[in-house]
C-alpha positions in Angstrom: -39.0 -86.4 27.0 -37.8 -83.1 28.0 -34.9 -84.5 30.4 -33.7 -86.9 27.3 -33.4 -84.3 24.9 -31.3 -81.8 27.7 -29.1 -84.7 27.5 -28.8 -85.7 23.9 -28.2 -81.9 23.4 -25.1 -82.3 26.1 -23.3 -84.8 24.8 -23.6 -83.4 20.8 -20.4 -82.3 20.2 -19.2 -78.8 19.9 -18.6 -77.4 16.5 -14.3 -77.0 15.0 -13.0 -73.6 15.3 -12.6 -72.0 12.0 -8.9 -72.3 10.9 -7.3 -68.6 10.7 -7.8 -66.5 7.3 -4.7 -66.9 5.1 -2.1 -64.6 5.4 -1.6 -63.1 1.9 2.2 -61.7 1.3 2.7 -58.3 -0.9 5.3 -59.0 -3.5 8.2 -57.0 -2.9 8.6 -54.2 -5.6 11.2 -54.7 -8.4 14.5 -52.8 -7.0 14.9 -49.7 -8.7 17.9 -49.5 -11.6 21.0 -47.5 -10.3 21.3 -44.2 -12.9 23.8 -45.3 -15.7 24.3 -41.0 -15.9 25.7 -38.3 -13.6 25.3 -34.6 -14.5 28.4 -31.9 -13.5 26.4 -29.0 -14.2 23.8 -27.7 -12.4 20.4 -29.0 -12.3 18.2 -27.6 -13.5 20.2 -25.4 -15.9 19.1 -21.8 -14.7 19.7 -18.9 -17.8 18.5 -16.1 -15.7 17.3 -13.1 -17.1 16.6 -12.9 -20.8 15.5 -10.8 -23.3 12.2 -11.3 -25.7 14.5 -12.3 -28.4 17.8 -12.9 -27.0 19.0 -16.9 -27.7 20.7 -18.6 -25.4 22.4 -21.9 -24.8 21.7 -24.3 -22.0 24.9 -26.5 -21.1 24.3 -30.0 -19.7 27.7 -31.7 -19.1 26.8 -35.8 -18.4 29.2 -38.5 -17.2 28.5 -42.3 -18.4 28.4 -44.4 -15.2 27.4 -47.1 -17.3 29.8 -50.0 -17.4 29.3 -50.8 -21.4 28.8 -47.9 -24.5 25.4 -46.8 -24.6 23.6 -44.5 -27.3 21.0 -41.1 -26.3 18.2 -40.5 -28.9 15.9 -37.2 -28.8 12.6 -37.8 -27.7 10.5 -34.6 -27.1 11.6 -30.8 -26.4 10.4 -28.1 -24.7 8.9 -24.8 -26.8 11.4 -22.6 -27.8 14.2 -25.3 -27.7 16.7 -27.1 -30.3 19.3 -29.5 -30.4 21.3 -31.0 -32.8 21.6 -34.2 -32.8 24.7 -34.8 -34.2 25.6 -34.8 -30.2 23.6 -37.7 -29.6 25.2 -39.7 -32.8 28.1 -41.3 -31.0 27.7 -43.7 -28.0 29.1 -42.8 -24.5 31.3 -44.9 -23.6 31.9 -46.0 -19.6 33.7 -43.1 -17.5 33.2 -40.5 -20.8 32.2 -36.8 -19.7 30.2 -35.3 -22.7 28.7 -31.3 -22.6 25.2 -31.2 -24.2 24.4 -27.9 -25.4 20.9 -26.8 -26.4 19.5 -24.2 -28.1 16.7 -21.4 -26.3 15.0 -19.3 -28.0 12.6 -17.2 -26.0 10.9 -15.7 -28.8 7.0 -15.4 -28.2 7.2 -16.3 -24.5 7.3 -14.2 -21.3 7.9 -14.7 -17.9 8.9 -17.5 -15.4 9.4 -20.4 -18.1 10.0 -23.8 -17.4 11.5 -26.5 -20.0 12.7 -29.9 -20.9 14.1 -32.3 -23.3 13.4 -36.1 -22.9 16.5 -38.2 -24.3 15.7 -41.8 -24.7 18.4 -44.7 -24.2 18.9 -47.8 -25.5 19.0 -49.5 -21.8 15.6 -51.0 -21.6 16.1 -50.5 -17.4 16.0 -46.5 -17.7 14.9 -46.1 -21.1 14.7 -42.4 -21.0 16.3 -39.4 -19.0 14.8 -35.7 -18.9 16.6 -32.8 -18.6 15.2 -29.1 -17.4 15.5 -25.7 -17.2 14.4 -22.4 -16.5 14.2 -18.8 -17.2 12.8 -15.5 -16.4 12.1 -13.7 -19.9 11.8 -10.3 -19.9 9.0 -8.0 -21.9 9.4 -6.5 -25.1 8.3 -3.2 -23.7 8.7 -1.5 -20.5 8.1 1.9 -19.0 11.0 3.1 -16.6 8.0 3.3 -14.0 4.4 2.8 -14.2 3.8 5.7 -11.2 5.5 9.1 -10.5 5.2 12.2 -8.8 5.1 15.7 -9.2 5.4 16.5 -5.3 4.5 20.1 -4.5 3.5 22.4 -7.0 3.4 26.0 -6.8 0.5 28.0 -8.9 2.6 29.6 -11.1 5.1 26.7 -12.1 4.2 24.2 -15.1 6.8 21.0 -14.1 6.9 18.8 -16.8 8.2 14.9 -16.2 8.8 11.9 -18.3 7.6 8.5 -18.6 10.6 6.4 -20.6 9.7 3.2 -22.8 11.7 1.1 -24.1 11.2 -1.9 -26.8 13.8 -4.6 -26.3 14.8 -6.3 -30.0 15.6 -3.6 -32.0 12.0 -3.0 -33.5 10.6 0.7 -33.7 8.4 1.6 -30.8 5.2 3.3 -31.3 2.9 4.7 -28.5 -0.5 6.7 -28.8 -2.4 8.1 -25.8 -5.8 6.2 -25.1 -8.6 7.9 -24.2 -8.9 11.3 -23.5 -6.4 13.9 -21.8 -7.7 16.5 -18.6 -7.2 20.2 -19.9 -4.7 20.8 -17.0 -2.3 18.9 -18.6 -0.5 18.9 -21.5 1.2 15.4 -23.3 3.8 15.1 -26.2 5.1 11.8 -27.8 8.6 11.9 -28.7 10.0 8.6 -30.6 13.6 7.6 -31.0 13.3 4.4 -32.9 13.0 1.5 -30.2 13.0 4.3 -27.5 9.8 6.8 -26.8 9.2 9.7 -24.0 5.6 10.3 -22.8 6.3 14.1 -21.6 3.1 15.5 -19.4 3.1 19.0 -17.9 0.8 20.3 -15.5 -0.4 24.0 -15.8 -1.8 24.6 -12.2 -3.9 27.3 -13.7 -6.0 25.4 -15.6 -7.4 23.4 -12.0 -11.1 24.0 -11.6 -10.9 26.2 -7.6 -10.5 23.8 -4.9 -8.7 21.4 -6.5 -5.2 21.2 -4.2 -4.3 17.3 -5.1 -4.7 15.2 -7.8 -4.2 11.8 -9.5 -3.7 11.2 -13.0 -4.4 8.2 -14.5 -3.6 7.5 -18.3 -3.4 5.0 -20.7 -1.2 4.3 -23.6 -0.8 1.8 -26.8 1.9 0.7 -27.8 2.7 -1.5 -30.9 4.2 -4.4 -28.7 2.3 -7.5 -29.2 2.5 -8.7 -25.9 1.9 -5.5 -24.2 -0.2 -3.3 -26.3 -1.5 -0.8 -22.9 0.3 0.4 -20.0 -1.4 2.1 -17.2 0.4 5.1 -15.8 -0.4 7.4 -12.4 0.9 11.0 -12.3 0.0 12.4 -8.6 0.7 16.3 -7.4 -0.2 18.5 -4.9 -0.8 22.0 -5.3 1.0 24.1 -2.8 -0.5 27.7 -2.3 1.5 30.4 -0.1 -2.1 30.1 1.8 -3.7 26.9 2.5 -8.0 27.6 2.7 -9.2 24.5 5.0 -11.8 22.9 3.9 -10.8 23.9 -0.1 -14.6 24.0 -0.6 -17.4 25.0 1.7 -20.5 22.5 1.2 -23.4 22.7 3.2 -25.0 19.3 3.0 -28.0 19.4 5.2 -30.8 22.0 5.8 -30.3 22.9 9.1 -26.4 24.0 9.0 -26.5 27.6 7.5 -23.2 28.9 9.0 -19.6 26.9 8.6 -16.4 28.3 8.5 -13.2 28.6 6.4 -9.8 28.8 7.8 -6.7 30.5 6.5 -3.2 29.5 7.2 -0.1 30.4 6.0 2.5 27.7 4.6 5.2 29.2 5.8 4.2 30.6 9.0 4.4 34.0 8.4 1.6 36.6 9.0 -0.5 37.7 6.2 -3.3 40.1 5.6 -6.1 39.5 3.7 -6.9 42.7 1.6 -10.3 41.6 0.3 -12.8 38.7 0.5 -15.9 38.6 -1.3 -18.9 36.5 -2.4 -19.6 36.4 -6.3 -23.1 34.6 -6.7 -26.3 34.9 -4.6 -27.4 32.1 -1.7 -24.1 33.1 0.6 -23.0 35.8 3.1 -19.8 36.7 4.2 -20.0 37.6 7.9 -16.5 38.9 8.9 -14.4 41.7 7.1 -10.4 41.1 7.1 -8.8 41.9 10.2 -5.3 42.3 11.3 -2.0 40.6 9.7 -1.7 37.0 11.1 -0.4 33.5 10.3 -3.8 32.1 10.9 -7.0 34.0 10.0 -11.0 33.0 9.7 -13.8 33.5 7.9 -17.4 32.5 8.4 -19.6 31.9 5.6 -23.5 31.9 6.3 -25.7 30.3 4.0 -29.1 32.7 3.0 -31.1 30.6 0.5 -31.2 27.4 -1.9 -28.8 28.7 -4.0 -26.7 25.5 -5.6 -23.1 27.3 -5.8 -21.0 30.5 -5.3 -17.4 31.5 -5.2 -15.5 32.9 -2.5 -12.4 35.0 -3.4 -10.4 36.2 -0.9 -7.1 38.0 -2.1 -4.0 37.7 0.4 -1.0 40.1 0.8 1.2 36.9 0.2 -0.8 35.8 -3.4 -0.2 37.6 -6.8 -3.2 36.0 -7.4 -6.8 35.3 -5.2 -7.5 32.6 -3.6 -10.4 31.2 -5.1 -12.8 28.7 -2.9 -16.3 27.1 -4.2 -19.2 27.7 -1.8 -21.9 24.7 -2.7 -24.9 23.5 -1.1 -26.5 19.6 -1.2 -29.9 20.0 -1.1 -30.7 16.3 0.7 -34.7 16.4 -0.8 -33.1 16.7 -4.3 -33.7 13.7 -6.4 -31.9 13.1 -9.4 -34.4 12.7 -11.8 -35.5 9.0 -13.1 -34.7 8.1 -16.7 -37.6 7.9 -19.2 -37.6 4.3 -20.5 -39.9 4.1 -23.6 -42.5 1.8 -23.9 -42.1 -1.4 -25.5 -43.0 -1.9 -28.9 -45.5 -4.6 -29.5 -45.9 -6.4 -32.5 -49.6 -5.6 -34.2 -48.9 -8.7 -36.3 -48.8 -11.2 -33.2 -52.0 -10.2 -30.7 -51.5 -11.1 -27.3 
C-alpha cells in the first residue's frame, strides 16, 4: 500500500499557474485649458510704500487671447479694495488690451499686506481669474528714533535732546508720559498739531554719587489707535575731569577689610588731590594726598559693620568733590521673610 499510493501521488497532475494580476491603466488627466488672458503689467501689482490713509490705485492692463468676445464678472475682493464694475460691463473682444484699475484703501491696516480680486468668466474651461497685489503700509505714528544718546556729559552741562513724532493723516497728535520720570531728568511735551517733541534734559547734578552711566527707559501714549505706547532709550555717560575706579567701594565678604580706589585723570594731566575724607563711621582712610600726578591711589580699610559711608576727595582739576559711596554686603544678612497672615476659617463650616 505505501508504494501504490507514492505512485498515484506521481502521476496526479500538477496544479495551473495562476494567470498574472491585471494590469490596471491610470486615466490620463484632462489637458489643462490654454489662458484665454495675458497681463502687460506686472504681476503682482506692487504699490510700495503707503501711508495709513493714503488711496491708491492698482493698474492691471489684460489682453483677450480668446478667439471669440468674452464677458469678466466680480467675484470677491480683497479688504480695503474697490472696483467699479462698469469696467467689467462690456465684453473683451479677441486681441483687445483693456487697463483694469482698482481702488486701495489702506485705511485700518498696517504692514506687509497682501490682496486679490477674483473675476469670474463666462468660459466654463477657466471660469475664474485672480488678480493680486501687495503693499507695505506705513504707521500712523512714528518717532524719528526709538533710541539716542547723550554721549559724554560733563557735571556741570544739562544737554537737552529731542525725540520727534509724527502722525501721518492729518489728525492732531497727542502724547502723555507713562509711568513715572527719574529726578535727574527733566521732560516737556510740545504739540504742533499732527507733530509733537518729547524734550528730556539731564541735570548731571541730580545723579545719586557713583552713578557715571546710565540708561533711560520711558514710555509714552499717544492717541494713535494702532500705536498707543512707544518705548524710548536715552543712554549717557558722565564724564568727570577725574575718573574714581571702581565708582563705589563695596566690601562684599568678611574677610576683605582693605581695597583700594584709583584716581586717574581724563586728560592725562597731573592733578593734586587737596583733600580726601571719610564722612560716616565703619571706614578708614589710610593714605593722605601726595604729590601732583596723572594717576593717584587711595586705600580704604574697612573698621566695623557699618552698612555705608561717603568718600570725598576734592581734586585741584574739580570745581566740585569727587564724591564716591563706601558700602559693605554683609553675606549673613538675610532679608527678612514676609509675614503671611493666617487663613481665615469659616466658624460656620467645622472641619
Amino acid at each position: 500500500m505505501p508504494i501504490l499510493a507514492v505512485l498515484l501521488l506521481l502521476q496526479t497532475p500538477a496544479p495551473a499557474p495562476a494567470p498574472p494580476p491585471a494590469v490596471t491603466l491610470a486615466a490620463k488627466p484632462d489637458p489643462v485649458a490654454l489662458a484665454r488672458i495675458a497681463l502687460t503689467t506686472p504681476f503682482p501689482v506692487h504699490l510700495g510704500s503707503v501711508g495709513p490713509r493714503e488711496v491708491r490705485e492698482a493698474l492691471f492692463g489684460i489682453r483677450s487671447l480668446h478667439d471669440r468676445p468674452f464677458t469678466f464678472r466680480l467675484l470677491d475682493l480683497s479688504l480695503g479694495l474697490s472696483l467699479d464694475e462698469a469696467q467689467l460691463s462690456e465684453a473683451m473682444k479677441p486681441g483687445e488690451v483693456r487697463m483694469l484699475r482698482i481702488k486701495v484703501d489702506p485705511t485700518g491696516l498696517e504692514g506687509f499686506i497682501k490682496g486679490a480680486l477674483r473675476l469670474g468668466t463666462d468660459d466654463p474651461s477657466q471660469p475664474q481669474y485672480i488678480l493680486r497685489y501687495d503693499m507695505a503700509v506705513r504707521p500712523e505714528v512714528t518717532v524719528d528714533s526709538a533710541r539716542k544718546s547723550l554721549g559724554e556729559v560733563a557735571p556741570h552741562e544739562s544737554p537737552e535732546i529731542h525725540f520727534r513724532f509724527l502722525r501721518e493723516g492729518g489728525d492732531p497728535l497727542k502724547l502723555t508720559l507713562a509711568g513715572e520720570v527719574p529726578v535727574h531728568l527733566t521732560t516737556e511735551l510740545v504739540h504742533e498739531g499732527p507733530s509733537a517733541d518729547l524734550r528730556l534734559t539731564l541735570h548731571p547734578n541730580r545723579l545719586s554719587p557713583g552713578t557715571t552711566a546710565g540708561l533711560e527707559v520711558l514710555k509714552v501714549a499717544t492717541n494713535g489707535p494702532k500705536q498707543p505706547l512707544f518705548t524710548l532709550y536715552l543712554d549717557w555717560r558722565l564724564a568727570t575731569p577725574v575718573v574714581p575706579v571702581p565708582s563705589r567701594v563695596v566690601f562684599s565678604d568678611l574677610k576683605t577689610t582693605l581695597l583700594g580706589l584709583e584716581l586717574t585723570a581724563r586728560d592725562g594731566k597731573p592733578f593734586r588731590i587737596l583733600s580726601a575724607e571719610v564722612h560716616g563711621k565703619g571706614f578708614q582712610l589710610l593714605d593722605t594726598p601726595g604729590p601732583e600726578s596723572s594717576r593717584q591711589v587711595l586705600r580704604i580699610r574697612r573698621t566695623g559693620t557699618t552698612p555705608e559711608a561717603m568718600l570725598e576727595v576734592q581734586c585741584s582739576s574739580m570745581a566740585e568733590p569727587l564724591k564716591v559711596p563706601l558700602r559693605f554686603l554683609d553675606p549673613k544678612a538675610r532679608p527678612a521673610k514676609a509675614i503671611i497672615p493666617p487663613a481665615v476659617v469659616d466658624e460656620h463650616h467645622p472641619h
